[in-house]
DSSP file (Angstrom, degrees, kcal/mol; ACC not computed):
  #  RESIDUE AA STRUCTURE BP1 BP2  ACC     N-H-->O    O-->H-N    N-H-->O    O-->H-N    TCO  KAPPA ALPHA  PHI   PSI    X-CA   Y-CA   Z-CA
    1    1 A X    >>        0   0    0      0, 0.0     4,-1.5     0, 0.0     3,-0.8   0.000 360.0 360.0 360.0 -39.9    4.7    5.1   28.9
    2    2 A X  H 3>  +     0   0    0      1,-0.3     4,-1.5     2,-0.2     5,-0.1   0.883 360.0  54.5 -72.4 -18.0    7.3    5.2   26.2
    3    3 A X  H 3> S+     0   0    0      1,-0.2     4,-1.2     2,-0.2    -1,-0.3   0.704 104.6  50.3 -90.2 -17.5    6.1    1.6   25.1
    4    4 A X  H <> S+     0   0    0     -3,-0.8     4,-1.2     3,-0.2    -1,-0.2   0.689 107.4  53.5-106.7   1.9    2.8    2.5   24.7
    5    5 A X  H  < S+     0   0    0     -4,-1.5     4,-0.5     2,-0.2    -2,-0.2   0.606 108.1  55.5 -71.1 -13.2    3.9    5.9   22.3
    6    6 A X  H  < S+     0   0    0     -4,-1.5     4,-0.4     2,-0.2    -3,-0.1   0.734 104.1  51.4 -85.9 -33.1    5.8    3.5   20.2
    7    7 A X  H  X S+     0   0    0     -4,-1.2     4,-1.2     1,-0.2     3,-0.4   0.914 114.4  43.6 -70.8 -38.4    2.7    1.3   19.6
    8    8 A X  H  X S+     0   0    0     -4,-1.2     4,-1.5     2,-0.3    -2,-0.2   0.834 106.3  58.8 -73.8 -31.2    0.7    4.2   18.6
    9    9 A X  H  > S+     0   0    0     -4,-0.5     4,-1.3     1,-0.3    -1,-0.2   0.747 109.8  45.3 -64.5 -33.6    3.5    5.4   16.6
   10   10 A X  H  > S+     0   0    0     -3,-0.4     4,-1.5    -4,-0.4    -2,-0.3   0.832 108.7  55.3 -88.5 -27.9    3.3    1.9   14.6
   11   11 A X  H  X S+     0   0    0     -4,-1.2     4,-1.0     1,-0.2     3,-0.4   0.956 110.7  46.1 -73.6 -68.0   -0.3    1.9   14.2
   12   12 A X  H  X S+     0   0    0     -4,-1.5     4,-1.0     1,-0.3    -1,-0.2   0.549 109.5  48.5 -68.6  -1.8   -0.2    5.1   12.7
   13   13 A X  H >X S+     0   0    0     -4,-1.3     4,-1.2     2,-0.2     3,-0.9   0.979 114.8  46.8 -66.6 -63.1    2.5    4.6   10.4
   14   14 A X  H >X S+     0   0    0     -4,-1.5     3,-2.1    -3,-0.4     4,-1.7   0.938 110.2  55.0 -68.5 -75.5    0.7    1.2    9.2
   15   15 A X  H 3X S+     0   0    0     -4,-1.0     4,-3.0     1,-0.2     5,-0.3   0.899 113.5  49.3  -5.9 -61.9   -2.9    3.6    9.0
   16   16 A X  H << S+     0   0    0     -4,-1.0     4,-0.5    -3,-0.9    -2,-0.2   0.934 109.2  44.2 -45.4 -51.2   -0.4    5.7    6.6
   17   17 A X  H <X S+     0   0    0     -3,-2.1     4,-1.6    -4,-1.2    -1,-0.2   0.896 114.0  49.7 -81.9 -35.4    0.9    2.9    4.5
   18   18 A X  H  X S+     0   0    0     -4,-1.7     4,-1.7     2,-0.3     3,-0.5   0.976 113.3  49.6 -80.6 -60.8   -3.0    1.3    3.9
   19   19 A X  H  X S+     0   0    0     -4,-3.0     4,-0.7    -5,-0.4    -1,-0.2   0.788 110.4  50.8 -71.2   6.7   -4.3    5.0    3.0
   20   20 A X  H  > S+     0   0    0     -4,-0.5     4,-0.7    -5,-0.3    -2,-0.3   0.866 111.1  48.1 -90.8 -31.3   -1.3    5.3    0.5
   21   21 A X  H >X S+     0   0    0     -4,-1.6     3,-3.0    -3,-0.5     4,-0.9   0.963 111.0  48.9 -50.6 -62.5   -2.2    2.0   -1.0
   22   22 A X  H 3< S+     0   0    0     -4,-1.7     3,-0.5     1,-0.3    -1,-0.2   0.915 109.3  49.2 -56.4 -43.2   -5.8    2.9   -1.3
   23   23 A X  H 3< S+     0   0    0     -4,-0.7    -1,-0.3    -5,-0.3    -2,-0.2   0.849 107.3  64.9 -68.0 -20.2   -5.0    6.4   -3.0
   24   24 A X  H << S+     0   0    0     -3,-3.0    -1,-0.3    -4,-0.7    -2,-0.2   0.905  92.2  94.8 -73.2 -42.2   -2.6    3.8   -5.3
   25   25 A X  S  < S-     0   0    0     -4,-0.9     5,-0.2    -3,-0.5    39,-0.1   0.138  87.5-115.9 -71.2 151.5   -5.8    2.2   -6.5
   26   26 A X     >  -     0   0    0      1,-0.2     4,-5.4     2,-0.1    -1,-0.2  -0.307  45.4-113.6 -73.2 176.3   -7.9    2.7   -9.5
   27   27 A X  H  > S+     0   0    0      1,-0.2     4,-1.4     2,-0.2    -1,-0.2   0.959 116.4  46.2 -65.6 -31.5  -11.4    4.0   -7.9
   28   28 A X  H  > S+     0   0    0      2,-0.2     4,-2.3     1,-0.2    -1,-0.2   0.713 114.2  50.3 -88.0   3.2  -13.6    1.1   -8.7
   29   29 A X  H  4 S+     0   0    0      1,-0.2     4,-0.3     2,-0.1    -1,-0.2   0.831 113.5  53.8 -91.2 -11.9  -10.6   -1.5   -7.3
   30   30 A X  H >X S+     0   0    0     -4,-5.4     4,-3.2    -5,-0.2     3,-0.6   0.921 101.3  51.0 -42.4 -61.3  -10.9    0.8   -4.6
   31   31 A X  H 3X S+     0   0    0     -4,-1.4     4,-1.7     1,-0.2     3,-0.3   0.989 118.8  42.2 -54.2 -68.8  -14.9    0.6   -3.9
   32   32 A X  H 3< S+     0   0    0     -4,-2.3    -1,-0.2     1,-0.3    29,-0.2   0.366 107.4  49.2-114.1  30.5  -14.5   -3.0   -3.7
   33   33 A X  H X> S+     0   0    0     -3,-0.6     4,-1.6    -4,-0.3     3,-1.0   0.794 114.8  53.9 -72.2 -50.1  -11.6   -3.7   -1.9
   34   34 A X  H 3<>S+     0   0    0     -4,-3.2     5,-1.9     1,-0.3    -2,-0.2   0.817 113.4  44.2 -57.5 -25.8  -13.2   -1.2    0.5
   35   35 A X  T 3<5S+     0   0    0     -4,-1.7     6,-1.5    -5,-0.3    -1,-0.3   0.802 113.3  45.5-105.4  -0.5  -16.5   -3.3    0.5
   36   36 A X  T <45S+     0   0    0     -3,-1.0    -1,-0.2     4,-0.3    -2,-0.2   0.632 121.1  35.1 -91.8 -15.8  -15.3   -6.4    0.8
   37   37 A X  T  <5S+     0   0    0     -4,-1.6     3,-0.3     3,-0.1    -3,-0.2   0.838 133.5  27.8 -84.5 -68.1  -12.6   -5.7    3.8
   38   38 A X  T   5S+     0   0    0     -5,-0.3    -3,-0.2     1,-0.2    -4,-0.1   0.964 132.5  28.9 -55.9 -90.5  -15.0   -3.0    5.4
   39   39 A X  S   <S-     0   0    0     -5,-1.9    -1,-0.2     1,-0.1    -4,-0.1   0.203  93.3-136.4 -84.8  16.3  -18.1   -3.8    4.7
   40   40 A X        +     0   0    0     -3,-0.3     2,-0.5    -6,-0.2    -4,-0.3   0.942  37.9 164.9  33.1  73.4  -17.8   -7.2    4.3
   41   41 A X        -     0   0    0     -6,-1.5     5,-0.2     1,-0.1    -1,-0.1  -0.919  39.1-100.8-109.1 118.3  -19.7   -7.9    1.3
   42   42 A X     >  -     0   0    0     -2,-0.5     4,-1.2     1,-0.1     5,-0.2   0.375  23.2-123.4 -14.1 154.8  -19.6  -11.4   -0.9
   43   43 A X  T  4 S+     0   0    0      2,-0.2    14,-0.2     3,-0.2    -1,-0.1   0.514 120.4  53.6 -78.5 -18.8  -17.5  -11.5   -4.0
   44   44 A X  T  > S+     0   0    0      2,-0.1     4,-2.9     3,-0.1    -1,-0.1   0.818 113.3  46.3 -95.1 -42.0  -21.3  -12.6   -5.8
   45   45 A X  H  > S+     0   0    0      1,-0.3     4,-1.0     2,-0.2    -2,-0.2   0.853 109.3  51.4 -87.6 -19.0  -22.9   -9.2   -4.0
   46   46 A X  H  X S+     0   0    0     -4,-1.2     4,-2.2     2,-0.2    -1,-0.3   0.694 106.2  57.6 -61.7 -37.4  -20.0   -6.9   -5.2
   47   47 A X  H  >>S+     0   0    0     -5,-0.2     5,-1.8     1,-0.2     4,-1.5   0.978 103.0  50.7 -69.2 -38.7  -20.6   -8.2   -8.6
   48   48 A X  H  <5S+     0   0    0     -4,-2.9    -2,-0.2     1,-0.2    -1,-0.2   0.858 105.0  63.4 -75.2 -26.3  -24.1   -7.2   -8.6
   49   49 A X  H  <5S+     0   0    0     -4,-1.0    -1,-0.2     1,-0.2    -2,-0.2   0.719 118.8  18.2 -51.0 -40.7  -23.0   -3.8   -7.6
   50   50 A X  H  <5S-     0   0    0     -4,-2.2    -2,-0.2     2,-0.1    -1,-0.2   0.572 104.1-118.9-136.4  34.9  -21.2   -2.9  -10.3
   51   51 A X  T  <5 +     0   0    0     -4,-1.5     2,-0.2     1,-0.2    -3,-0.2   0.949  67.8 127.1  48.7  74.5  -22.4   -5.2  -12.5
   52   52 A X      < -     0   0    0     -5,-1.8     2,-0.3    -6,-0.3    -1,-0.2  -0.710  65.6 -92.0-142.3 177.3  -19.3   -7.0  -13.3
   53   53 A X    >>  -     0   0    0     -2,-0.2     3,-3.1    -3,-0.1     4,-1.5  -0.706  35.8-111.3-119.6 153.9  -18.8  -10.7  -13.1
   54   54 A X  H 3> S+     0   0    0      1,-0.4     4,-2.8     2,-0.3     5,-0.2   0.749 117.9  54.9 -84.4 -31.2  -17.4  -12.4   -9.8
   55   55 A X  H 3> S+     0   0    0      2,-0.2     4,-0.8     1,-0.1    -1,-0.4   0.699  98.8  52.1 -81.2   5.9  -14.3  -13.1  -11.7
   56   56 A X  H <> S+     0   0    0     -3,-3.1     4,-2.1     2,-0.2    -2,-0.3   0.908 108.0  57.6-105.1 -50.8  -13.8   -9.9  -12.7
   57   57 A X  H  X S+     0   0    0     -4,-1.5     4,-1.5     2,-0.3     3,-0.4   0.931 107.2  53.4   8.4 -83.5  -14.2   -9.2   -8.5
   58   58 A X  H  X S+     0   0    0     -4,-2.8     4,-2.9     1,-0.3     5,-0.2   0.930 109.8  39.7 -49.6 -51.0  -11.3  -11.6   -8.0
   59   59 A X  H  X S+     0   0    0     -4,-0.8     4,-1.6    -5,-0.2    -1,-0.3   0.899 109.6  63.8 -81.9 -22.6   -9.1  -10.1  -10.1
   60   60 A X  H >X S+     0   0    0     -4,-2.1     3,-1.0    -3,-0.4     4,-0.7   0.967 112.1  37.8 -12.9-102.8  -10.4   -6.8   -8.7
   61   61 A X  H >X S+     0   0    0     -4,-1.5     4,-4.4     1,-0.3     3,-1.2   0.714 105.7  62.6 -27.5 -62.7   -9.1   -7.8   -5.3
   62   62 A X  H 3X S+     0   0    0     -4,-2.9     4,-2.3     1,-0.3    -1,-0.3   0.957 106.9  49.1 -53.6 -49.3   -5.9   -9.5   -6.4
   63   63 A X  H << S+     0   0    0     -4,-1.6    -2,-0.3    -3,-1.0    -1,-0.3   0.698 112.4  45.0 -55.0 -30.7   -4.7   -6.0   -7.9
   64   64 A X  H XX S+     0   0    0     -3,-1.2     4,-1.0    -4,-0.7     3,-0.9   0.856 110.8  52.4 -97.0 -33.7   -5.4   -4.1   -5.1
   65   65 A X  H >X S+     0   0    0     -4,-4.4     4,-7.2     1,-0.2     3,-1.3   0.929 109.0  53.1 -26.8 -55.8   -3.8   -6.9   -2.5
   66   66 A X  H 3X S+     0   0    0     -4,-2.3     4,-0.9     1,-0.3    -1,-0.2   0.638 110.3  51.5 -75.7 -17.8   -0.3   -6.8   -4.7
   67   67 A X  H <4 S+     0   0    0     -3,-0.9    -1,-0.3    -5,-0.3    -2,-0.2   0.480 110.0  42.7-104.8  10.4   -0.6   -3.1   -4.1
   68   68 A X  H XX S+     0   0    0     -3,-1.3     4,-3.9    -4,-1.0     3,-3.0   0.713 111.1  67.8 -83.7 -55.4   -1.0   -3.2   -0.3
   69   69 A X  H 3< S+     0   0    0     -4,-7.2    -2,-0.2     1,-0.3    -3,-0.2   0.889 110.7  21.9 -11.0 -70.8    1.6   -5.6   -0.7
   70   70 A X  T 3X S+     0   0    0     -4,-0.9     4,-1.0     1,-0.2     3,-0.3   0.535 118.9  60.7 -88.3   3.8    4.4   -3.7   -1.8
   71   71 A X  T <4 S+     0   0    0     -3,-3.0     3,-0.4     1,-0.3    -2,-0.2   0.836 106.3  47.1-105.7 -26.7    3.1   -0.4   -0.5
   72   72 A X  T  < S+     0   0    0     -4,-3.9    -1,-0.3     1,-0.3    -2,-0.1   0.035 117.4  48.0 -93.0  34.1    3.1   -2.0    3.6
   73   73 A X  T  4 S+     0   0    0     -3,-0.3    -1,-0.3    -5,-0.2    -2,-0.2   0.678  95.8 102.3-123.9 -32.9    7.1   -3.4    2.6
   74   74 A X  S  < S-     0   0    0     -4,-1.0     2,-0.4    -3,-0.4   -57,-0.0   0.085  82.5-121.6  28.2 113.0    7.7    0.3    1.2
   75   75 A X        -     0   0    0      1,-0.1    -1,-0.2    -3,-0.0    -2,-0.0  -0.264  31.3-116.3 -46.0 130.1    9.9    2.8    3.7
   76   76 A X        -     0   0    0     -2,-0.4     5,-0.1     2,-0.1    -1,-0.1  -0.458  47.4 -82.4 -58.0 147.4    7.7    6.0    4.7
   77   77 A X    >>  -     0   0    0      1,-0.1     3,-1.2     3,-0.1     4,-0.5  -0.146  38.4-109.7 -25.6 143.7    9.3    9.2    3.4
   78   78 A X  T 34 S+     0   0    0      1,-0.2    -1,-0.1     2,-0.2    -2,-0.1   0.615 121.1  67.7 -62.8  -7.4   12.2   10.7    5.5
   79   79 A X  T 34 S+     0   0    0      1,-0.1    -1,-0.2     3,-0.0    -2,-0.1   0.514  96.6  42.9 -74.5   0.6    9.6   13.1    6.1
   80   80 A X  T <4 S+     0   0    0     -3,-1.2     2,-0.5     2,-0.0    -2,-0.2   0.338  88.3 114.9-107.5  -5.5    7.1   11.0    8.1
   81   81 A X     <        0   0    0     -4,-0.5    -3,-0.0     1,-0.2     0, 0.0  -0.741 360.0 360.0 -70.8 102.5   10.0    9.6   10.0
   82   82 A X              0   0    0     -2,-0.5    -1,-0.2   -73,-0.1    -4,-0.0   0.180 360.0 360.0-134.1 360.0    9.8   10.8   13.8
């Protein structure tokens, strides 16, 4: 029992750390991180969605990575520590 409150206790800390990284993000590197993880959408069909060019995507993506990056090596608050 106690082993399976401690995996749920890590999921939702990791749940925590990915929606503090999204809030990190500007909105549209938001949208299409979200539609390319989520919704699985091409890097070609995300471009035609916000009418941007597929390298401007990529570098889209990398920015939001490098800020899930550091935000999942981050400690939680001492106040989300239970």
């Amino acid at each position: 029992m106690r082993h399976k409150v401690l995996k749920y206790r890590n999921e939702r800390r990791k749940l925590r750390r990915y929606e503090r990284a999204a809030t990190r993000m500007s909105n549209v590197d938001r949208q299409i991180f979200l539609g390319h993880i989520v919704e699985d959408l091409s890097y070609r069909e995300l471009a035609a969605q916000f009418g941007i060019t597929t390298e401007e995507v990529e570098r889209s993506l990398c920015r939001s990575l490098a800020i899930v990056a550091v935000t999942l090596e981050e400690k939680d608050p001492w106040w989300l520590r239970f």
